[in-house]
N, C-alpha and C positions, 0 to 999 in steps of 0.2 A: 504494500500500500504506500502510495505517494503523501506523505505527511507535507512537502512542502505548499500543497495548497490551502493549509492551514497558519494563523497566525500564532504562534510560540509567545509563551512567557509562564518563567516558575512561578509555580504555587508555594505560599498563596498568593495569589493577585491582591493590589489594595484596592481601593477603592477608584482612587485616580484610572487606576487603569482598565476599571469593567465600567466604574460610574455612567459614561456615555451609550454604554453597550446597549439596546433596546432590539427587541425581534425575536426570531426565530434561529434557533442556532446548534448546531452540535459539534460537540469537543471530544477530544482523547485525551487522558491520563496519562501520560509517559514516565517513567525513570529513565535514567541514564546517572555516569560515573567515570569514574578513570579508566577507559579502556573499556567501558562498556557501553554498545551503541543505544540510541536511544529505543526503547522498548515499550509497546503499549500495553495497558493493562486495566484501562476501563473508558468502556466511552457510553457517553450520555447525551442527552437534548433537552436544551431548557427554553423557554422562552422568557427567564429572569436571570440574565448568565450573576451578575454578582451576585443576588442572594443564594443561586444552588451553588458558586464558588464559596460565602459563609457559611451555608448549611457544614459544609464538608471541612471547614476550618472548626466552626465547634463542634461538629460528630456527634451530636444528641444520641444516645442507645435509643430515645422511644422511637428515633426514626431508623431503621435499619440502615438503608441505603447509605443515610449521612455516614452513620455510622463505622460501616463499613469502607466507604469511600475514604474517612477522615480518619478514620485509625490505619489502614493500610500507607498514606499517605505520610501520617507522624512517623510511623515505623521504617518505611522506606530512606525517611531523610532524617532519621534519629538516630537507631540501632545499626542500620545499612547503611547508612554515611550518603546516598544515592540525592542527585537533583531530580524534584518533581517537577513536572513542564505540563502546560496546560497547552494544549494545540486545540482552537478555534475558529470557528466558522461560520458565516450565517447562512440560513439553510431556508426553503419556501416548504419543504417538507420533512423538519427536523425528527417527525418521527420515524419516516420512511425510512431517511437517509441515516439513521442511528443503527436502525436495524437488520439494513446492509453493508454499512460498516462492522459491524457485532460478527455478522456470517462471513463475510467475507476474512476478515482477520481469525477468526476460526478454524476457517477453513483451510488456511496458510499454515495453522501449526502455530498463534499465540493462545497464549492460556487469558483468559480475562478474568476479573474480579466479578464480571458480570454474570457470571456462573457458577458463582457460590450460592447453597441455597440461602436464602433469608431465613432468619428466626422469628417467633414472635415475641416481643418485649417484655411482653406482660408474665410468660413462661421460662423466658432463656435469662442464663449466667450470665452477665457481663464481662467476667474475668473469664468463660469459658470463650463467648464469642471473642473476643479480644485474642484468645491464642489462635482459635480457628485461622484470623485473619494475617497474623503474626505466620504459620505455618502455613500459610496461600502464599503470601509474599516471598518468604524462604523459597521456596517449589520456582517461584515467577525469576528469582535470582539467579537460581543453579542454571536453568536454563541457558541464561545468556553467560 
């Protein structure tokens, strides 16, 4: 997949930099690191690009997703030492094109975060789901 038709910049993004952003739009999740090329490993479509870039800054457990996305994210560029890069785009059918983005990288042989199952909140460990996401990341590293 051709990532350079998208616009780059590490997570998290400030404000300044999504503040103007309005529309329809879908993005990918990348790491990358020393010697390691850039790797995707979630993509999503919002039509609120800064507030779903905060949702995943504060990672609420009642929301899964954020969750998920925000703790994968911490762990990547905390314990894994890895730059998060948000690569985006606006899109006239952000969920169409989310969703052939998803199969298509797939398809290729990445592993996505977007394939982990969800839990539900009200039922699941926090410190459980929290490794889950810690041992997806590890799996997503050895790879590259």
């Amino acid at each position: 997949m051709n990532l350079n038709d998208f616009k780059a910049a590490d997570f998290p993004l400030t404000r300044a930099e999504t503040g103007g952003i309005t529309g329809g739009f879908v993005y990918i999740l990348c790491f990358a690191g020393s010697g390691i090329t850039e790797t995707p490993f979630y993509v999503g479509q919002t039509d609120r690009f800064h507030g779903r870039m905060n949702d995943y800054r504060l990672a609420s457990f009642s929301a899964c997703t954020d969750f998920c996305v925000g703790e994968a994210t911490r762990y990547l560029t905390g314990a894994r030492n890895f730059r998060v890069i948000v690569r985006y785009r606006t899109s006239i059918s952000p969920r169409t094109e989310e969703k052939r983005i998803i199969r298509d990288l797939l398809i290729s042989g990445v592993r996505l975060l977007n394939c982990l199952p969800r839990y539900d909140y009200l039922t699941a460990g926090e410190a459980e789901e929290r490794d889950a996401i810690h041992r997806f990341c590890d799996l997503l590293a050895k790879d590259v």
